[in-house]
N, C-alpha and C positions, 0 to 999 in steps of 0.2 A: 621555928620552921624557917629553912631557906627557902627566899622569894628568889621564882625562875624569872631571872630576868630579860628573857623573849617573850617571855608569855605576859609579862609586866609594860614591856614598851607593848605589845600588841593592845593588849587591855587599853591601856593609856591614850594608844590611838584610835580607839574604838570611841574617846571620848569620857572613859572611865574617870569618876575624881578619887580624890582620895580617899574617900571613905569608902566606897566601893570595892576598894584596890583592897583598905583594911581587912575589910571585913572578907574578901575572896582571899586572900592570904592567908586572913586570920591571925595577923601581926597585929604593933603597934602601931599610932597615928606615925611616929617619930621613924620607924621605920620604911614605911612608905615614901616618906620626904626625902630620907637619906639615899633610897635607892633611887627614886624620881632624879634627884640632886645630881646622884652620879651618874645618872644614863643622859645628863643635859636637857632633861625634857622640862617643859613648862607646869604649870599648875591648871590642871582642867577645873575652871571655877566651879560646876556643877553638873551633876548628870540627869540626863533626863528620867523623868520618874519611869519605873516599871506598869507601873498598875494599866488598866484601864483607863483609859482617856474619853471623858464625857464630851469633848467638845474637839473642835479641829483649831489647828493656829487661824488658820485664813477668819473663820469667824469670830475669835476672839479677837483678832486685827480688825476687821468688818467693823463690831461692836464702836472698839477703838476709836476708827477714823471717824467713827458717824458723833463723837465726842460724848459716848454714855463713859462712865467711872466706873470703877471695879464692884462700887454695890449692884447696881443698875445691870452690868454684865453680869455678873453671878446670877442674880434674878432670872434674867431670863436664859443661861444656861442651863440649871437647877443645881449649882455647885456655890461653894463658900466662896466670898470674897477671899479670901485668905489665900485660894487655888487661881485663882483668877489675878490676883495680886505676884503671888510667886513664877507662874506664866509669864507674866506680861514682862515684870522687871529682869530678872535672871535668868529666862529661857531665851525669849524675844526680845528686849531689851529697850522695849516703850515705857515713858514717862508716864506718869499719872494724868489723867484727866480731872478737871476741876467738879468736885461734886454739883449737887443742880442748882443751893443756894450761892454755891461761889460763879456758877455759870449764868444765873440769876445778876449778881451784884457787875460782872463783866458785862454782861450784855448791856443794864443799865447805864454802866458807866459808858459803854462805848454809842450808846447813844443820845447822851448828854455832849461828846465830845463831836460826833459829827455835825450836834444840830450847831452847836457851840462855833463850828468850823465852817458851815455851810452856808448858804446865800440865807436861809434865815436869821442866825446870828447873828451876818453884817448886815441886814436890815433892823435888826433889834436894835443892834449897838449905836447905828446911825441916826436913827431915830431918835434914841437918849440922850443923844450927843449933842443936838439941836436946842440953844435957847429957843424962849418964845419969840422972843423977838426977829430970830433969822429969818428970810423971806422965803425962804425953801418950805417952810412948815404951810405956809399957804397952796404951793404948789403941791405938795403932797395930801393936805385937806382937801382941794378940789373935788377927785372925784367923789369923796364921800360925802362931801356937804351936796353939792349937786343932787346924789344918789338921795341923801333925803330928803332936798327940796321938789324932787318931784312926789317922793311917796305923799307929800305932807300935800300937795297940790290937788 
């Protein structure tokens, strides 16, 4: 079959991919390339699905921003991760979100690393830093030797 090629750029910018084009032509995949090739057009990475759509972009972005993962969004969409997965990357074009025990292991880390960075660490660190013998360590005992010599009074 000759593919009309007006009705091919139009398809094409409609967003159609190639398989699409295939399968409405009813050519070969290598066909479609060649006529794509020769009218200078690009390669449409994917088309959007036909079907019904159980869910809107903005709340799958929503999901997203709010840092749930493709299991977590799927759950509460009532759709397969796998659809939620194929949205997000090749439709939308959002990275993955880290599942809850990898959000889990980050969170930990990151607040091992603030306390580690923060006015409690440079108290921990300076603390440890101290022989006994330096005279600082009295200044610093004060208030609490005090604080128990009154309880003990």
């Amino acid at each position: 079959m000759k593919v009309d090629r007006e009705e091919f750029r139009r398809l094409h910018a409609q967003g159609w991919s190639d398989r699409n084009l295939r399968d409405h032509f009813k050519v070969r995949h290598s066909t479609v390339m060649r006529v794509r090739e020769a009218l200078g057009l690009a390669r449409n990475p994917y088309s959007v699905p036909s079907g019904p759509q159980a869910f809107s972009e903005s709340e799958l972005r929503d999901m997203h921003e709010a840092g749930l993962c493709d299991a977590e969004i799927a759950e509460k969409l009532g759709v397969s991760a796998a659809s939620v997965l194929r949205w997000r990357r090749r439709l939308i074009g959002l990275p993955s979100n880290p599942v809850p025990e990898e959000r889990q292991r980050i969170a930990e880390e990151r607040a091992r690393t603030s306390i580690a960075s923060g006015p409690v660490g440079a108290a921990v660190r300076g603390a440890f830093s101290l022989s006994l013998s330096d005279p600082r360590i009295m200044t610093m005992l004060e208030p609490h030797s005090a604080e128990a010599m009154r309880a003990a009074a």
